[in-house]
C-alpha positions as CSV (number, residue, x, y, z in Angstrom):
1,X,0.0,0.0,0.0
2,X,1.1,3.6,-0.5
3,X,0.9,5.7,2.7
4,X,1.8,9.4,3.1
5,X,2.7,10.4,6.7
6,X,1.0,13.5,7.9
7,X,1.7,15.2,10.9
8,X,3.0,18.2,12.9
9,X,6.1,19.2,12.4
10,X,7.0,18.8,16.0
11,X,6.4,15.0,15.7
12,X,8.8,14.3,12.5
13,X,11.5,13.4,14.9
14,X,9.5,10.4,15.0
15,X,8.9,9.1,11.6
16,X,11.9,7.2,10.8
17,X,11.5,4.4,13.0
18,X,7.6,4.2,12.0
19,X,8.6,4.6,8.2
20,X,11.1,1.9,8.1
21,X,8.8,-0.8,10.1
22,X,6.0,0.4,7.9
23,X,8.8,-0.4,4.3
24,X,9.6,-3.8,6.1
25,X,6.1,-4.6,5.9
26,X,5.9,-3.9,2.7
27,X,4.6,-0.9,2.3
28,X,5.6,2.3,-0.3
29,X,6.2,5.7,2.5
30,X,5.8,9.1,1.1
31,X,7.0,11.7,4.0
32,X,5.2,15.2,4.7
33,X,5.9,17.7,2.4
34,X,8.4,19.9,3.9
35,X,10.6,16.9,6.0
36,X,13.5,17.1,3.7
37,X,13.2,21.2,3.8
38,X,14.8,21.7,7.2
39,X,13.4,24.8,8.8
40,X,10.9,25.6,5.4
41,X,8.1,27.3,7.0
42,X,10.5,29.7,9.6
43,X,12.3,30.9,6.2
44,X,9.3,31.5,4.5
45,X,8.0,33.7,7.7
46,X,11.5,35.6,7.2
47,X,10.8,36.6,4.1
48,X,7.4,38.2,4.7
49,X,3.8,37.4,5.3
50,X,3.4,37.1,1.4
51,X,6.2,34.6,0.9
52,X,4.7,32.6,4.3
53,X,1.0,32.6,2.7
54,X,2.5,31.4,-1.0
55,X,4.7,28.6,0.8
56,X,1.5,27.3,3.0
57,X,-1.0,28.0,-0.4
58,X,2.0,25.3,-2.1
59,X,2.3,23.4,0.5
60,X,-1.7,22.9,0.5
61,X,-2.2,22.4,-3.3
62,X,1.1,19.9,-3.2
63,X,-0.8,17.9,-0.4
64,X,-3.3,17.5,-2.6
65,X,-1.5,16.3,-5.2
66,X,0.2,13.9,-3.3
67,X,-2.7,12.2,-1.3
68,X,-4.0,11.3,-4.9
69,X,-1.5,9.3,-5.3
70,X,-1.4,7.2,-2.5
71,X,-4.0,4.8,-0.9
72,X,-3.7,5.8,2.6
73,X,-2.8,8.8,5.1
74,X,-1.0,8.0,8.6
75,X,-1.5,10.9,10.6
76,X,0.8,11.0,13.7
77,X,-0.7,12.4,16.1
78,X,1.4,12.6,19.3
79,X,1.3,14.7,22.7
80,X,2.4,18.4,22.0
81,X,2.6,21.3,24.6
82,X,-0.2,19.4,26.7
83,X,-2.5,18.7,24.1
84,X,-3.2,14.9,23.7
85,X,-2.9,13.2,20.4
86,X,-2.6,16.8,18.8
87,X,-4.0,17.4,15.0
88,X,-3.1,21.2,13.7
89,X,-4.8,22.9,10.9
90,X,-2.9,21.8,8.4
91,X,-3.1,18.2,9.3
92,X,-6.1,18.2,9.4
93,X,-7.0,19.8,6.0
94,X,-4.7,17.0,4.5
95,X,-7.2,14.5,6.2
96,X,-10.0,16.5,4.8
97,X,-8.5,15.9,1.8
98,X,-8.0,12.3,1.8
99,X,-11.6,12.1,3.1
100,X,-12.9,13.7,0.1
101,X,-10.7,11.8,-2.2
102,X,-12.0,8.1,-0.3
103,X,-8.7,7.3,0.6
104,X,-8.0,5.2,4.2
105,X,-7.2,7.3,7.1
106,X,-5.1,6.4,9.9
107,X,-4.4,7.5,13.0
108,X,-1.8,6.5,15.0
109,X,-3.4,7.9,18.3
110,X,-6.9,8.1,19.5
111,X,-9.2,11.2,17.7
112,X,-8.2,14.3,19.9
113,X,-10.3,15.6,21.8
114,X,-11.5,19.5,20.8
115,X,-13.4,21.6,18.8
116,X,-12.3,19.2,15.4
117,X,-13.1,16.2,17.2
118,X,-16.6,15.4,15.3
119,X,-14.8,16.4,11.8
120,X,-12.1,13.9,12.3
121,X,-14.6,11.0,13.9
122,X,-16.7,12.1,10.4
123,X,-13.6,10.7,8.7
124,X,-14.4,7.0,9.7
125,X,-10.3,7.0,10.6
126,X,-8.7,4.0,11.7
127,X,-7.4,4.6,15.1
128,X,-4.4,1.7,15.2
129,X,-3.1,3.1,18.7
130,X,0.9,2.5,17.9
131,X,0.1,-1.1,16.8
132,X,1.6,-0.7,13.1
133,X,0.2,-4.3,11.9
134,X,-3.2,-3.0,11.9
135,X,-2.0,-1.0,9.0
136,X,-3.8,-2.8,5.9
């Protein structure tokens, strides 16, 4: 299966290990748009808000592209500044988008609880809790 990770950029410390058990088992990983850009965003914001707002509308339409393309999303959705199982805004307009384009959803974590909470339980995600092998 072809999965692209989606997550917070806070949490891409821990892809690798979850991207190479995922390629042992077979599957094909895409990463999130701006892992191999280190520090994207932050030198977009230096240049301006314009610059920012073009890198983020890129960054949207190129998520877009990208999710048609594979079968699945794997949102990681860890523990950030006391927020359990944290989703951003731009995570979750990527699982938006692979709602709308009937593509699997998983999340790694539980559906956080919040204001998005009925969106993403909309999304019929699977919720695999860490357990990688219920990634099918």
């Amino acid at each position: 299966m072809r999965i692209l990770i989606i997550c917070s950029k806070a949490f891409y410390k821990e892809i690798e290990p979850i991207k190479n058990k995922l390629e042992n088992m077979g599957h094909i990983i895409e990463l999130p748009n701006s892992y191999y850009e280190e520090n994207a965003e932050e030198k977009a914001w230096k240049l301006g808000n314009e610059a920012h707002s073009e890198f983020k509308s890129r960054m949207m339409k190129l998520s877009r592209e990208r999710i048609g393309k594979m079968d699945a999303v794997l949102t990681l959705n860890f523990d950030k500044n006391g927020k359990k199982n944290y989703i951003g805004g731009a995570t979750f307009l990527e699982l938006y988008e692979a709602f709308i384009q009937g593509k699997k959803i998983y999340l790694y974590n539980d559906v956080p609880e919040g204001m998005l909470y009925d969106e993403i339980s909309g999304f019929s995600p699977i919720v695999i809790n860490g357990d990688l092998n219920l990634v099918k």
